[in-house]
ZADO-1210 file (C-alpha; in nm, 4 decimals, padded with zeros to 6 digits):
<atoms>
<atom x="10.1935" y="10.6394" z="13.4124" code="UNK" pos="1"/>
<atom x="09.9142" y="10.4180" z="13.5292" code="UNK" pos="2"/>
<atom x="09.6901" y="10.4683" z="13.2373" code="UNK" pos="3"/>
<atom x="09.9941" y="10.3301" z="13.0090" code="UNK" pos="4"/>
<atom x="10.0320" y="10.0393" z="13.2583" code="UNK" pos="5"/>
<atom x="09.6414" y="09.9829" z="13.2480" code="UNK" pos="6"/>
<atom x="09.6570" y="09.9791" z="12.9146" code="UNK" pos="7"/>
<atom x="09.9223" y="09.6961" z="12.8635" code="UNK" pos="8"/>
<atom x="09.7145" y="09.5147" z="13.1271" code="UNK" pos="9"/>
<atom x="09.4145" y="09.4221" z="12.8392" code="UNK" pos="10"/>
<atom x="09.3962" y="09.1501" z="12.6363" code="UNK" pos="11"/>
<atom x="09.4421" y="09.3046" z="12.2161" code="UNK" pos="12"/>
<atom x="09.2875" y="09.1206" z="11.9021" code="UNK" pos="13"/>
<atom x="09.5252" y="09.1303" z="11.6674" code="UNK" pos="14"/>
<atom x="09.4539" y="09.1162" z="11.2979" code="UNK" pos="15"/>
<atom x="09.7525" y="09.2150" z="11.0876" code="UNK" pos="16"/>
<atom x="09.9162" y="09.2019" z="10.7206" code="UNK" pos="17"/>
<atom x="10.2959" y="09.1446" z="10.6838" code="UNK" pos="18"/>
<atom x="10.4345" y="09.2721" z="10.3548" code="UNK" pos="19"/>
<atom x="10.8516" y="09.3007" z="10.2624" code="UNK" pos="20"/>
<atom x="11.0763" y="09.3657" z="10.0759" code="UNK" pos="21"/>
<atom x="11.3909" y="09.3053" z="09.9494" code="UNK" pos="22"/>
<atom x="11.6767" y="09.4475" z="09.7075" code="UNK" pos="23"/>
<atom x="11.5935" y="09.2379" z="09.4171" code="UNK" pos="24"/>
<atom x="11.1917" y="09.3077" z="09.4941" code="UNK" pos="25"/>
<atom x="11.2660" y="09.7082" z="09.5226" code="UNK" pos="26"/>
<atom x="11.1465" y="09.9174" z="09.1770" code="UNK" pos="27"/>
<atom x="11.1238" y="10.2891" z="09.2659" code="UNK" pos="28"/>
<atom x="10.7402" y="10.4628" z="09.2754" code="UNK" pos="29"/>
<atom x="10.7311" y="10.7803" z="09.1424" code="UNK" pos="30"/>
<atom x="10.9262" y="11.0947" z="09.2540" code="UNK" pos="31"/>
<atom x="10.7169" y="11.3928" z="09.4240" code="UNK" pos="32"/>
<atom x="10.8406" y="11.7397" z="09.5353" code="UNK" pos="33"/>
<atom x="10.8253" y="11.6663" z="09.8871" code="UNK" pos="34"/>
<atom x="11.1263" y="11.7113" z="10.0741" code="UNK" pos="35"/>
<atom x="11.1223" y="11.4000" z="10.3095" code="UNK" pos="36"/>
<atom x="11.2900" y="11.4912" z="10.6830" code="UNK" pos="37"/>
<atom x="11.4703" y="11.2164" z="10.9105" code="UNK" pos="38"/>
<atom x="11.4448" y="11.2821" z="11.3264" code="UNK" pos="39"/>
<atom x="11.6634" y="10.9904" z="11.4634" code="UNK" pos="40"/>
<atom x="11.6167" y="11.1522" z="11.8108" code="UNK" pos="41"/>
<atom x="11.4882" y="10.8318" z="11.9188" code="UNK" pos="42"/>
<atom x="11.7057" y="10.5241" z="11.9308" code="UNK" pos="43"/>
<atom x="11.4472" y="10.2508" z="11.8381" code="UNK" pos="44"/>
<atom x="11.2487" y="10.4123" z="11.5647" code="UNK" pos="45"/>
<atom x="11.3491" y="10.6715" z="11.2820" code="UNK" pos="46"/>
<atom x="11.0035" y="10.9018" z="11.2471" code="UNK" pos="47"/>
<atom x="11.0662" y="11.0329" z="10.8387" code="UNK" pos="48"/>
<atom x="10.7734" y="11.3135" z="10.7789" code="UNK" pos="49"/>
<atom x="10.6834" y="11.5955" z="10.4823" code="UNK" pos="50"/>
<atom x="10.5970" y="11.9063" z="10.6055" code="UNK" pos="51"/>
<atom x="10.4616" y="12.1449" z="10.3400" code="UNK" pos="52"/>
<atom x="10.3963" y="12.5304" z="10.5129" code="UNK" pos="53"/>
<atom x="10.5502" y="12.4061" z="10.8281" code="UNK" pos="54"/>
<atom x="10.2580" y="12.1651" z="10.8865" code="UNK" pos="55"/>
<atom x="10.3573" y="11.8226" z="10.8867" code="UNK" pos="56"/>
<atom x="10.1596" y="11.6248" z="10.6042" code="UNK" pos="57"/>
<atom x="10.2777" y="11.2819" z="10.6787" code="UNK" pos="58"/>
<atom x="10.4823" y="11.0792" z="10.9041" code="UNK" pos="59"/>
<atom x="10.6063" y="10.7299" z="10.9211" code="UNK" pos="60"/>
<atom x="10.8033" y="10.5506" z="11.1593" code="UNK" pos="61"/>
<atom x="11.1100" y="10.2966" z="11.0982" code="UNK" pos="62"/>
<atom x="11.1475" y="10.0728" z="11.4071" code="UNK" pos="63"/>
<atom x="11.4244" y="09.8727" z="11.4542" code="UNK" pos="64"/>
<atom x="11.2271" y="09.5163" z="11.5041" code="UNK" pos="65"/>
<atom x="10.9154" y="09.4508" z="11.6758" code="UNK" pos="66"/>
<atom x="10.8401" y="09.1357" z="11.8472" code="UNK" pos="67"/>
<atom x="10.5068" y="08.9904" z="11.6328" code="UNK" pos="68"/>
<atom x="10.7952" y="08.9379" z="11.3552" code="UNK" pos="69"/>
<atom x="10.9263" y="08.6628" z="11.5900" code="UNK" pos="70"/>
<atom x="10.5533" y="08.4532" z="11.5236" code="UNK" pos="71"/>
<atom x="10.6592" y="08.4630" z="11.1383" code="UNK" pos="72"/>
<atom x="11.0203" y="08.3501" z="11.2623" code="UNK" pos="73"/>
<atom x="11.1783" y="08.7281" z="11.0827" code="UNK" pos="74"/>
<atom x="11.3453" y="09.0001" z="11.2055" code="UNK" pos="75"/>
<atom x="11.3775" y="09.3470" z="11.0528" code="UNK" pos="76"/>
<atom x="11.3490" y="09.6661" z="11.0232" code="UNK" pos="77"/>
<atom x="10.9227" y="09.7802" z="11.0098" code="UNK" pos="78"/>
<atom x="10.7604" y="10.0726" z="10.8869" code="UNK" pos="79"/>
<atom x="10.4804" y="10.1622" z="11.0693" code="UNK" pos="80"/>
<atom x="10.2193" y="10.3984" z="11.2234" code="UNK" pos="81"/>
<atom x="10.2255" y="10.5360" z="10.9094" code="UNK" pos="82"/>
<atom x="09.9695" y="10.8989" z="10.8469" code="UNK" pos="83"/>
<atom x="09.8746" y="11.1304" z="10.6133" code="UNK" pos="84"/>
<atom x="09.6069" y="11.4454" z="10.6871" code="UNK" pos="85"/>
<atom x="09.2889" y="11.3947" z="10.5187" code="UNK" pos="86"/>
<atom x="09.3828" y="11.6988" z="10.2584" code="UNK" pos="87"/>
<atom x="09.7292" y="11.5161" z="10.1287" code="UNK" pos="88"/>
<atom x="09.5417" y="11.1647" z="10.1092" code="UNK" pos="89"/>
<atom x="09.5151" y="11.0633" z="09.7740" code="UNK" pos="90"/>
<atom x="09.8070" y="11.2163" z="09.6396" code="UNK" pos="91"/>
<atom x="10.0367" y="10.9344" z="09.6212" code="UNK" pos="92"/>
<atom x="10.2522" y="11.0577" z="09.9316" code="UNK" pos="93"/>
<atom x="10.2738" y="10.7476" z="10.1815" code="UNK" pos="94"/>
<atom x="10.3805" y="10.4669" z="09.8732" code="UNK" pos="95"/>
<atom x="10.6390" y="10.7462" z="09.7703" code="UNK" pos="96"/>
<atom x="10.7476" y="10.7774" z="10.1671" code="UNK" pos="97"/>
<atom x="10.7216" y="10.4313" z="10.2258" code="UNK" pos="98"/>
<atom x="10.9222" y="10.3462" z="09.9202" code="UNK" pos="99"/>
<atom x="11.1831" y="10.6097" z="10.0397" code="UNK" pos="100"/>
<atom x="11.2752" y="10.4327" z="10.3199" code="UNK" pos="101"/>
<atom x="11.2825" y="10.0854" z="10.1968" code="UNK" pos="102"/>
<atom x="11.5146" y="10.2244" z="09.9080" code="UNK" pos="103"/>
<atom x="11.7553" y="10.3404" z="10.2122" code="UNK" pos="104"/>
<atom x="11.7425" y="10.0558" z="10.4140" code="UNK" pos="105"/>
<atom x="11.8148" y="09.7829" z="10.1148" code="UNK" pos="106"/>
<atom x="12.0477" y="09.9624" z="09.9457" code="UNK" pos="107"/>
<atom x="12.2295" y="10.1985" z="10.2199" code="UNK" pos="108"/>
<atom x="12.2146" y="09.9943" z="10.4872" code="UNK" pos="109"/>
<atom x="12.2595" y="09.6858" z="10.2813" code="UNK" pos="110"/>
<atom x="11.9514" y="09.5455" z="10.5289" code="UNK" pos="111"/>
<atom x="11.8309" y="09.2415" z="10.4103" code="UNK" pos="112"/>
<atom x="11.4547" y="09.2568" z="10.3823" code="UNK" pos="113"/>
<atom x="11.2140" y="09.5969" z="10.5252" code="UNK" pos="114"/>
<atom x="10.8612" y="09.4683" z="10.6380" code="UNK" pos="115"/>
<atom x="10.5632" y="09.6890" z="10.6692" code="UNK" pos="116"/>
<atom x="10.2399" y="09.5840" z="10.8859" code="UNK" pos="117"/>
<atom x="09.8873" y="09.7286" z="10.8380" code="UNK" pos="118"/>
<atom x="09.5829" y="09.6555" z="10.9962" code="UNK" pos="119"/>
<atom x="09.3925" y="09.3246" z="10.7589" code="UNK" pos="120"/>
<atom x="09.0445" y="09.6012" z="10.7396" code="UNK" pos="121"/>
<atom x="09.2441" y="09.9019" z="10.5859" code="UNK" pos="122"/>
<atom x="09.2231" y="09.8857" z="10.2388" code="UNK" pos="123"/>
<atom x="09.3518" y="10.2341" z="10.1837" code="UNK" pos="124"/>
<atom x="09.6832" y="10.1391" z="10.3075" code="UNK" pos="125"/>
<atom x="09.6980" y="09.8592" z="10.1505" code="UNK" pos="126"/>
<atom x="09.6781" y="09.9946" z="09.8394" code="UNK" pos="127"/>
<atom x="09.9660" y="10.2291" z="09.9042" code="UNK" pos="128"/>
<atom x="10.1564" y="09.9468" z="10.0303" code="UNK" pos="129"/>
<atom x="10.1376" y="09.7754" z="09.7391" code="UNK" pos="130"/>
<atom x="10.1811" y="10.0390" z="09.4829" code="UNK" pos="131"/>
<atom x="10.5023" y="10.1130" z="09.6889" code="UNK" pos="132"/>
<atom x="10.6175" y="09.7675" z="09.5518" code="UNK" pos="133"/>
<atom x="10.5910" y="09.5718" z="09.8653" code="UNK" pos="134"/>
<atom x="10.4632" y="09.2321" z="09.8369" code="UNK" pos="135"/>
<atom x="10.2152" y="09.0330" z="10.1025" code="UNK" pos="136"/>
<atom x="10.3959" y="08.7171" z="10.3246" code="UNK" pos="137"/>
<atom x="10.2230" y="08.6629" z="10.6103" code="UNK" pos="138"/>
<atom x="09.8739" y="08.7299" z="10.8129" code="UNK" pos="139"/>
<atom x="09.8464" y="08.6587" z="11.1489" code="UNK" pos="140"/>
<atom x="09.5419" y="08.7061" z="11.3703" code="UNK" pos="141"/>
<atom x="09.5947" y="08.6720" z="11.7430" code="UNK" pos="142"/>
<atom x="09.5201" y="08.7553" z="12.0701" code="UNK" pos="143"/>
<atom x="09.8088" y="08.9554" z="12.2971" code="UNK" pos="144"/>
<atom x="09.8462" y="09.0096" z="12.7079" code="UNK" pos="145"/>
<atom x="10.1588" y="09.1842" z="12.7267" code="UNK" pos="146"/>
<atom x="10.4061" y="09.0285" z="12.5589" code="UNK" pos="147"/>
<atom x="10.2261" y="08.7234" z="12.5029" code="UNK" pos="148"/>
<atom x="10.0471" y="08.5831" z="12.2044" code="UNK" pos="149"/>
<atom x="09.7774" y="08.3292" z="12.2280" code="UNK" pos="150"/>
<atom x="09.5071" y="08.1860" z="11.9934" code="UNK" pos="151"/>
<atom x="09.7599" y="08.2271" z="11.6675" code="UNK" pos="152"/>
<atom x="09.6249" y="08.2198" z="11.3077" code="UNK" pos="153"/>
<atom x="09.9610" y="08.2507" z="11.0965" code="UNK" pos="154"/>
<atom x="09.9381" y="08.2439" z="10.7294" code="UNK" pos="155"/>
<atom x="10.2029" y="08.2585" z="10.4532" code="UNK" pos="156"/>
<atom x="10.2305" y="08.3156" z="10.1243" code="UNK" pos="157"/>
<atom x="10.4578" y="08.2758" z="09.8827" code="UNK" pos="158"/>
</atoms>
């Protein structure tokens, strides 16, 4: 319990991509075999995963909102802490999970928009982002203590 104090006690660079998107944004990536599985056990975050031999392949998290949308003046639904093992990468799963979920968000949940953040320095992601069909609005670099953002670099695009 102190270590996870501790560790909210440091002061975190922050250097993030913000991509959305919406209903009339959304085209469908291609279908795979994978069965995706829902645990809503938590109330703040959906985790969605593949398991393939009982082994979970990939999991990605829906939460709610997070609070760095508020410094790009949105709020949302985000997909993040998104992973694949190293012998599934490459095989188009996290654009066809991440795609999964923004299809049931828009168009189930009639949510407005369904951001995604990755890290600015991971490319891989980024590319699976994008092939998902999620377009780039915002970068923000920052500093954070807590809840508290200081030094802000916020840019959007179009």
């Amino acid at each position: 319990m102190i270590k996870k104090i501790l560790k909210r006690c440091k002061i975190i660079s922050i250097d993030m991509l913000f991509y959305s998107m919406n209903a009339s944004e959304y085209k469908p990536c291609t279908v795979l075999g994978f069965d995706i599985q829902e645990d809503k056990s938590n109330p703040n975050k959906i985790e969605y995963f593949i398991k393939v031999e009982g082994k979970k392949v990939h999991q990605s998290y829906l939460f709610k909102s997070i609070d760095i949308l508020k410094l790009i003046h949105k709020k949302g639904p985000v997909i993040g802490e998104c992973a694949t093992i190293s012998e599934f990468k490459g095989k188009s799963i996290y654009p066809y999970v991440i795609n999964y979920i923004a299809k049931k968000e828009l168009f189930e949940k009639k949510t407005d928009e369904v951001f995604i953040t990755v890290n600015a320095n991971n490319l891989a992601s980024i590319k699976g982002i994008e092939k998902a069909g999620f377009t780039l609005k915002s970068a923000i670099k920052a500093k954070r203590f807590l809840v508290f953002y200081f030094q802000k670099q916020i840019k959007i695009y179009k």
